[in-house]
N, C-alpha and C positions, 0 to 999 in steps of 0.2 A: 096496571102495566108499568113495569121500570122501564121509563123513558131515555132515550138517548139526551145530548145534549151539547148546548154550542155555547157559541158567545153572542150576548145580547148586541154587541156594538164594536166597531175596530177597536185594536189601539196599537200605538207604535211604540219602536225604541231603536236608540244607535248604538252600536260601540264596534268592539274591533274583536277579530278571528284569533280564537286562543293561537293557532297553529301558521296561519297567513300573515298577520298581522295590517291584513287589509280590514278598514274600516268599513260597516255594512250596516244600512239601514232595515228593519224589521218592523213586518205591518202585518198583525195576524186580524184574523175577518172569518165572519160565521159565515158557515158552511150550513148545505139540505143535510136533510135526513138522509142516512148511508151514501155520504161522499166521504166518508171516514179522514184521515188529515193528510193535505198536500200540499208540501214545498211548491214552491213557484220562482223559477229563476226570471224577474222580470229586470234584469239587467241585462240581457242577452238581447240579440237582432228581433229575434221572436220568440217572446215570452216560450218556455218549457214548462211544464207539471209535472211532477213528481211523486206522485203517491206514494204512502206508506207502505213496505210489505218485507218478509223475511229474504224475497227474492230482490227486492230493491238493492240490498247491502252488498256493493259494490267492493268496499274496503273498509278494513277495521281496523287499519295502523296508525292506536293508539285515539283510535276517534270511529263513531261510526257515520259512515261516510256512504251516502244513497243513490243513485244515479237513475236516468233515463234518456234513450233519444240524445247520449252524447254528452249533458249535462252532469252537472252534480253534484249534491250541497254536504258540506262536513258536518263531523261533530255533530249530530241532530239531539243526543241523547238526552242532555240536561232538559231542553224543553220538551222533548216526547216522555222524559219523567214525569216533569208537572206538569202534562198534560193526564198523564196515567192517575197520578195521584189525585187529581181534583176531579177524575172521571169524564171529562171530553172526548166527545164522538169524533167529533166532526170540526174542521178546522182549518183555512186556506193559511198559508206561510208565507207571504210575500217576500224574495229577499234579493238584495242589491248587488252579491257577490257571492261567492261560493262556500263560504263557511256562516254559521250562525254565530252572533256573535257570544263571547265567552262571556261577557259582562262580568258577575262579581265570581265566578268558578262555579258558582250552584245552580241552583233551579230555584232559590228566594224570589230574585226577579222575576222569572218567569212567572211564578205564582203571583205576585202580585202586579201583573201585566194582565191576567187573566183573569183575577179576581177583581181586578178595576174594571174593565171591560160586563163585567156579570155576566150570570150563568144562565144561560137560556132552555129548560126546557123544551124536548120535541117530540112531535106526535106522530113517536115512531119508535116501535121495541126495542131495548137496546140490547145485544148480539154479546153473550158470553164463549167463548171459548175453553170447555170443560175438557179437562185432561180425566181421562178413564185412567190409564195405569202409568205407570212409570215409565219414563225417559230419561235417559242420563247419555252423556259425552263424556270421553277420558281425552286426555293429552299428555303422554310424557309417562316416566316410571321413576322411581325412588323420590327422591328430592326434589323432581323435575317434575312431577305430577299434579295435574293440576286438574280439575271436573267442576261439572256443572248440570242437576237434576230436576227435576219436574216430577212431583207427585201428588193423587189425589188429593182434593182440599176445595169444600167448599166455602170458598171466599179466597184470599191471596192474603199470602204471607212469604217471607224471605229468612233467609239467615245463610250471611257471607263470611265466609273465615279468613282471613289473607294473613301472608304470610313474609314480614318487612326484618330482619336481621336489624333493626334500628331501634335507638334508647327512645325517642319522642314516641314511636308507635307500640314501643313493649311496653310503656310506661301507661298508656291508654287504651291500649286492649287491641284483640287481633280479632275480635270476631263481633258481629251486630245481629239483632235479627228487629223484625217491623211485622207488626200486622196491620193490614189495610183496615180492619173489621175492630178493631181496640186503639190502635195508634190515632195520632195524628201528622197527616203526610207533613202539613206546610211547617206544623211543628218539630216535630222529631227526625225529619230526614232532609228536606228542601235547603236545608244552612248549610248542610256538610260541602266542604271545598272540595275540587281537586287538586292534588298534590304532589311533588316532583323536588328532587333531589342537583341540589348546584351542581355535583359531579357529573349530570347526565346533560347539562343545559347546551354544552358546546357539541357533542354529539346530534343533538335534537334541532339544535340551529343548524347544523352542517348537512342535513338533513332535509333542510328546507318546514322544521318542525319547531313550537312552542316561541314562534315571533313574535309572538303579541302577550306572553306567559310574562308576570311578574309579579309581587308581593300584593298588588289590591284585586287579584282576581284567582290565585291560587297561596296552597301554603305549601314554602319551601324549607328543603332540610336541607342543612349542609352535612359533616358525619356523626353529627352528634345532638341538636336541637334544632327547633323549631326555632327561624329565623323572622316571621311575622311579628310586628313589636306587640301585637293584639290578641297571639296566642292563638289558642284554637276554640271553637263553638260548642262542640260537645266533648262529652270525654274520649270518646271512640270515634272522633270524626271521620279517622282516617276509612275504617270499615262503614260506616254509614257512606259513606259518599260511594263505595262499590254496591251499594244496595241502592244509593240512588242511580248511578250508573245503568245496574240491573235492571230495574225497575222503565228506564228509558229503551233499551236495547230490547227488552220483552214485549216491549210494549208495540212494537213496528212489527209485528206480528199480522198488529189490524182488528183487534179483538183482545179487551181488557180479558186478562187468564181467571180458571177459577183452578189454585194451584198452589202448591208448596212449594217453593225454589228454592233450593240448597247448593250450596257452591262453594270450593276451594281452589284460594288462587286463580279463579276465573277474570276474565277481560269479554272486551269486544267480541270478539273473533270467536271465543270459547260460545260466548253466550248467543250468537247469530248461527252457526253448529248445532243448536241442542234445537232450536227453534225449527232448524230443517230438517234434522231427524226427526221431530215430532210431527211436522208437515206430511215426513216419507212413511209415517204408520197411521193410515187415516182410521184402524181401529183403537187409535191413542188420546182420540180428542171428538168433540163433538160441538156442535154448534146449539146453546140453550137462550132461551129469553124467557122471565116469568113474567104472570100476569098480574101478581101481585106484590107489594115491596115486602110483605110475611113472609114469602118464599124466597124472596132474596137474599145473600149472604149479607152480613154486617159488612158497612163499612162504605156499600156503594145507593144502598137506599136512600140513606141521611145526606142531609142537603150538604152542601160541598164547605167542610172546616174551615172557618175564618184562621187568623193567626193567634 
């Protein structure tokens, strides 16, 4: 049986809200077998839960953003990534203020908050979510278009094309792809930043947006380079970091995909869309667990890639 899976033991971390700039302590804690992962605002009168779900997604401007019962925690994506990638079930969020904090822009941290903690097998199937036929979203026409698909595939795999009018990102590629079943997560996708351009900073402030955003936790471009003195991590960061993105916003679904995601110009918003058209075709998807890790796709049988 491909067992579900938590964390052996808590652990914590501080930092501050990419988008609030409010400072927020984080305490993640294992979780039963199918409690799948829930935010917890216990900074509030009385503690709120939050579960993970397509219907959770509250708000996607510029972050995905979850709510319940009134509450509601930002930006969940980076660590519902690496939580996708290292294959966690099941997972309590403790957190002190309404947004997770940004820490270094990726999901490195995360992984290794999680991989410090250990990986706890559980004696309990773990729940695929098998896409039968195709799903896709559109948005927009000519230049303005932008989509986001889901097609059969046994195992997960991505490939994002984005589309930046910029020398830093022409010079590095506009498009990535990952496979869960041959990559590795904490390697090849969990470093990519998120990234934002000086020109839009006054905007996003005025906004009440990217308070907490500055060179040790994102990479910024002004109209011509990369302004970070440390450069970038991979060649194509820019488009890995929307496959990590993907990868976190698919993943609040509630059920790792057995799927092929393909996407251009997609976001938040696009990618939360395509999950509730999939939802709205229940001859599109099905609910699978094997009994054996043979039968299971590469990638999620093998014990969880160190760095």
């Amino acid at each position: 049986m491909l067992q579900q899976r938590t964390i052996k033991t808590l652990t914590r971390s501080v930092g501050v809200g990419l988008h609030s700039g409010q400072r927020v302590e984080l305490t993640l804690r294992p979780a039963q077998p199918d409690t799948g992962i829930v935010f917890r605002r216990i900074d509030l009168p009385e503690p709120v839960d939050i579960p993970v779900s397509a219907e959770a997604v509250v708000d996607t401007r510029m972050a995905s953003t979850i709510g319940a019962h009134g509450a509601k925690v930002h930006t969940v994506e980076h660590l519902m990534s690496a939580c996708a990638g290292l294959g966690l079930d099941n997972l309590y969020v403790d957190i002190t203020a309404e947004e997770v904090p940004i820490l270094d822009g990726s999901s490195a941290s995360f992984v290794f908050l999680l991989q410090s903690a250990g990986v706890q097998l559980q004696n309990a199937p773990k729940r695929f979510m098998r896409i039968k036929h195709a799903v896709q979203v559109r948005d927009g026409e000519g230049q303005q278009l932008k989509w986001a698909r889901l097609d059969p595939y046994h195992g997960f795999k991505l490939r994002f094309e984005i589309d930046f009018a910029h020398p830093a990102v022409d010079s590095t590629g506009q498009s990535a792809e990952f496979d869960l079943g041959q990559g590795n997560y904490a390697r090849d996708i969990a470093r990519a930043r998120t990234f934002g351009f000086t020109k839009d900073v006054e905007m996003l402030r005025a906004n009440g947006l990217a308070l907490g955003g500055g060179l040790d936790n994102a990479i910024v471009m002004d109209d011509y380079k990369v302004l970070n003195s440390d450069g970038l991590r991979y060649d194509e960061e820019f488009a890995r970091h929307k496959i990590l993105d993907a990868m976190g916003d698919l993943y609040l679904v509630g059920h790792p995909l057995l799927a092929a995601y393909s996407a251009f110009r997609s976001g938040h918003a696009l990618n939360n869309q395509l999950l509730r058209a999939l939802l709205a075709q229940p001859d599109a998807w099905e609910l699978v667990s094997f009994d054996s890790e043979r039968e299971a796709p590469q990638g999620f049988s093998r014990p969880v890639a160190a760095w």
